[in-house]
N, C-alpha and C positions, 0 to 999 in steps of 0.2 A: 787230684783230691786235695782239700784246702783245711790243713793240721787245725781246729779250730779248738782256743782253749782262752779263759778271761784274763785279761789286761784291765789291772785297776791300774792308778795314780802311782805307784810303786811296784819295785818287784817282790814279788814273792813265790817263796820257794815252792809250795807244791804244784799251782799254775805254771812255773817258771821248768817244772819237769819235764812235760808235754815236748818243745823246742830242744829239747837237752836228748830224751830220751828216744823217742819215736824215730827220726832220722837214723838212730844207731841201730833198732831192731828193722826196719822199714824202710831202706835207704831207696832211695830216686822215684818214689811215689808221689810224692810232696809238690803243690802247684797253688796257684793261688784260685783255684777254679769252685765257686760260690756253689755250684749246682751241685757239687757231692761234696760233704762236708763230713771227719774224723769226728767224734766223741771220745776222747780220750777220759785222761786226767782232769777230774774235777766237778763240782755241784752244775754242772753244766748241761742239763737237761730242760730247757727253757721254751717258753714260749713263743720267744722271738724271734727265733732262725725264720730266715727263708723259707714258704709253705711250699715253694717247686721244688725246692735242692731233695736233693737224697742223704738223710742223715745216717751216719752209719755210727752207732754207740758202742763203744769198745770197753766198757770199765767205768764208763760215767756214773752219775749216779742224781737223782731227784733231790736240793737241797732245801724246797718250801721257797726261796727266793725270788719268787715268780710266779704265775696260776700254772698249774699243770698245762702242756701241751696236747693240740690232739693229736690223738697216733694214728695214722694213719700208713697206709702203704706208702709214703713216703721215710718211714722210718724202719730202719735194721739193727735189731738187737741182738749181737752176739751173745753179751752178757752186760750186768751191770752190778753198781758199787756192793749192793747189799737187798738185802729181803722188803725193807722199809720202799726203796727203788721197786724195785718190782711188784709190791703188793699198789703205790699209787699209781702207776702205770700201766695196772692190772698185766702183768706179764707172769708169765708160766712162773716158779717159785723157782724154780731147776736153773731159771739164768744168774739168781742173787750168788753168783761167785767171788765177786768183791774187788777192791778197787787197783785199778791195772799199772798203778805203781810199784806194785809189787814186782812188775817184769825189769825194773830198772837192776834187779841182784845178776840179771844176764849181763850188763854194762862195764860193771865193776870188775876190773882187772887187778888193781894194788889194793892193799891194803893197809894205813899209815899205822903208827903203833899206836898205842893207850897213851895220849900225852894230858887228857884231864878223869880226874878222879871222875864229877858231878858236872854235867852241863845241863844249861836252863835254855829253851828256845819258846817263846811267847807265838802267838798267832801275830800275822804281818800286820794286822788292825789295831792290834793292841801296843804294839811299840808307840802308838801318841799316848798311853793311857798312863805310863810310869817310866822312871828312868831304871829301864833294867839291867844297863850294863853295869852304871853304879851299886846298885842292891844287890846281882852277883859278884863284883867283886868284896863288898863287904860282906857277903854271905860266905867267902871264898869257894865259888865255883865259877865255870866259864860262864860266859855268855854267848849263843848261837842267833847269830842274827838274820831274822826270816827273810831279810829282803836283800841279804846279800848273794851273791852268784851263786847257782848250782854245785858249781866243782866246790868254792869254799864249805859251804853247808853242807855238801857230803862230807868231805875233810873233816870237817869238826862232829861230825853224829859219829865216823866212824874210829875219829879219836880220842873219842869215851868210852867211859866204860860205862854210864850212865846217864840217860837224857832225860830230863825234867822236862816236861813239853803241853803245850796250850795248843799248838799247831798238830792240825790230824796229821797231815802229810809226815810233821815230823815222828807221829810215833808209827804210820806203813813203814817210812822209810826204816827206823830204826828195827822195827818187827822184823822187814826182808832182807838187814844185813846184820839180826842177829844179836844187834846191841840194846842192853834190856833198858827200859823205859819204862818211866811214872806219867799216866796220864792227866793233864789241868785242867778242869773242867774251864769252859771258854768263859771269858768276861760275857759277852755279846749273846745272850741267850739263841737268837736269830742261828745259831752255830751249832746249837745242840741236835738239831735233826740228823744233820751228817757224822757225827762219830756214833749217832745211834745204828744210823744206817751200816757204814761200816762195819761196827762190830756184828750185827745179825746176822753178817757173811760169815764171822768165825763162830757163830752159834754163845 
């Protein structure tokens, strides 16, 4: 089965979860095999797969970034990101469980201390739009950078006490390890469907 989740131009953290996360709950499944394809982590319910493969959606979720898909018996929906997901997919209301980065708090084993009061993490799109690691430290707070490694990015959300965040991913992550968080509304309006989605999971 072939872990399928988007590769833009850069990395970025909640994409960049999928490789990190899934082999640790899900070990020796993983193949590069086109015909059954993972929906994991991320706005990743698209158009374009492969119409033979067998989709299997685990926590995905509809981002508007594409024309809806047809669903057909080629695709299996365990559950998905949020209500907004399932009402355009017309799927049962009962699967909007929400998004399946949440299972990453099985992962986490240590936990580093409180080493920043305030940390700020932008969307990975948005680091061309300002210089933010400058404006946090003249703000005096961290900067969390989206397109840095998995383990890093974890490290820094869980050694705050507070995340300032543009990125969805950053405030699941911070929601499923507990660490309270202020949400940014996105620069890129195009972004606004998925934290709607999202949140209809938590009502």
């Amino acid at each position: 089965m072939k872990l399928y989740y988007y590769r833009g131009d850069k990395p970025n953290f909640g994409d960049d979860l999928n490789p990190w996360m899934w082999p640790k709950l899900m070990p020796g499944i993983w193949d590069e095999n086109e015909q059954e394809m993972f929906l994991g982590i991320g706005s990743i319910i698209f158009d374009s797969h492969p119409k033979q493969a067998q989709k299997i959606v685990f926590g995905a979720g509809y981002g508007g970034y594409t024309p809806l898909p047809v669903i057909d018996d080629k695709w299996k929906f365990y559950f998905v990101r949020g209500v907004q997901t399932a009402r355009e997919c017309k799927l049962d209301p009962s699967l909007a469980i929400g998004d399946s980065a949440i299972l990453l708090r099985s992962c986490i084993t240590e936990r580093p201390a409180k080493i920043h009061k305030v940390s700020f993490m932008p969307h990975f799109e948005s680091t061309v739009d300002g210089n933010w690691r400058a404006a946090c430290k003249l703000a005096g707070i961290h900067y969390i950078d989206p397109t840095a490694t998995v383990d890093q990015t974890l490290a820094d959300i869980m050694g705050s006490e507070l995340v300032i965040t543009e990125a969805m991913h950053g405030a699941i992550v911070s929601d499923a390890l507990r660490v309270p968080f202020v949400a940014v509304k996105p620069i890129q309006q195009r972004h606004h469907m998925k934290w709607f989605d999202w949140a209809s999971a938590l009502d």
